[in-house]
Structure formats: C-alpha cells, structure tokens
Steps between C-alpha positions, in 0.01 A plus 500: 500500500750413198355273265827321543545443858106376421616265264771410719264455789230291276783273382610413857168383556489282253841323633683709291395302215181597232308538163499813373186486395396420880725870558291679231190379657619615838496907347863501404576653172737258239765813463572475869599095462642556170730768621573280834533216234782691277656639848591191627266512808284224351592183365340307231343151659327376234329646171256715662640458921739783670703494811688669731859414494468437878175255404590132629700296252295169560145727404694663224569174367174361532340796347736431168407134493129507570501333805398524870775411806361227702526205687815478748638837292142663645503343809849619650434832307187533750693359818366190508717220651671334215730153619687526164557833309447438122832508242308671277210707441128298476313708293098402389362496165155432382482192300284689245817768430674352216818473611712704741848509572649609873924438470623320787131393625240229586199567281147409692247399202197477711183693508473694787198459746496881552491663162822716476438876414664533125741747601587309857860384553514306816174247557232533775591306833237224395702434182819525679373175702364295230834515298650446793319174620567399116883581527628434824560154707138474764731603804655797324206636359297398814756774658385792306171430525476495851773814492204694270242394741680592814532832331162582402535519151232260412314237716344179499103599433651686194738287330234195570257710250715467206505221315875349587694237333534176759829572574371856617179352674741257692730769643208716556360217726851426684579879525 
C-alpha cells in the first residue's frame, strides 16, 4: 500500500482533521506529511494539526482554536432533532484553557462531565446534553434529549451515573 493513500486513509479517520504527532505514532514517516504538507494535499490547522482540504470547515476551525463543537452545533451534526438551528457555531472550552478564541462562536466555559480526549474536536454525547440543558430554553433542550434517547445514543441508567448539573438532572427526569 502507498504510504500516502495510508496517510490519506488514517487522516479520514480522524475526521479529516489530526496531530501529527498522533500520525507519527500511527507508523507514518514525517517526509510523507511534509511532502503532502508542501504539495498542497494537507493543510495546516493549527501549530502541530494537518488536514485534508476536503476535512469539514467547522472541525478545521475548531482544531485551530482549541476547542470542541458542541451543544446544538453537536446535536444537529449527529441528527438529533434541533427546534432552532444555531446562527453560529457553539464550540466548548475547558475553563482551565487560558483563553480561546472561535470567530463567529458561542464559547462553552464549563468542565465537561466526560473528560474530553486532548486531541477530540466534537464532545461525547453526555457533554453534548449538559451544555445543552445549560444553553437552551427547558422545552428546547427537553427536545434533544428525548431525540438522543429515542436514538440510542445514551440512556437514562447512564446519564443518571454522572454527576449532572440540576438543570441536566431535571431534564433527565422529564425526558
């Protein structure tokens, strides 16, 4: 196999979107991305990141700006029923990271009740939720948590484990 169709193939894995040092320690060799790099093929994200040019915009971003897409963003992106899309982007940040800077964007501060894998870009369902309850009007965010529970991708025994803000706890008990 060509290590760049392997590259190619890692990448699109990842979203389109990763660290190159997460690449090196995946076998591929820095000449291949650095070559891809110079040829246009790969995009700088952030000091550190590559993409594909065909890599989402909205991970893209969040890769250059440190932050993961969630709440309503993360909902709709994972077809959850969503009364009102969002005018602009809501990205998360931990409240620990300094500062961070997203354009166009509402910035989450909040610590995340599933800790968020350093190199993630969009948050865990569970996080999803809890920004969510935190964000939206009750019968708005009510609606995508019933939509995520109707679809399987979390449940009530699950979600009642964690340890949820009250405005989480009470659309956990409604849902």
């Amino acid at each position: 196999m060509d290590e760049k169709s392997d590259l190619w193939r890692t990448l699109a894995a990842h979203s389109g979107v990763a660290p190159v040092q997460a690449l090196l320690r995946s076998g591929h060799r820095r000449a291949v991305i650095d070559r891809m790099r110079r040829s246009g093929e790969l995009i700088p994200a952030r000091r550190g990141w590559v993409a594909l040019q065909t890599a989402d915009p909205l991970l893209i971003s969040a890769a250059r700006h440190n932050v993961v897409v969630t709440c309503v963003t993360q909902a709709e992106r994972r077809g959850l029923w969503v009364k009102d899309a969002a005018s602009e982007p809501h990205v998360g940040a931990s409240p620990h990271s300094g500062h961070a800077t997203a354009g166009p964007a509402r910035i989450h501060w909040s610590k995340p009740v599933v800790p968020r894998h350093p190199h993630a870009l969009v948050d865990p369902i569970e996080n999803v939720l809890v920004i969510v309850a935190r964000c939206q009007p009750f019968e708005a965010a009510l609606t995508i948590w019933e939509s995520a529970l109707r679809q399987g991708l979390d449940d009530r025994a699950t979600l009642a484990r964690y340890p949820l803000p009250p405005a989480a706890r009470e659309l956990l008990d409604a849902a």
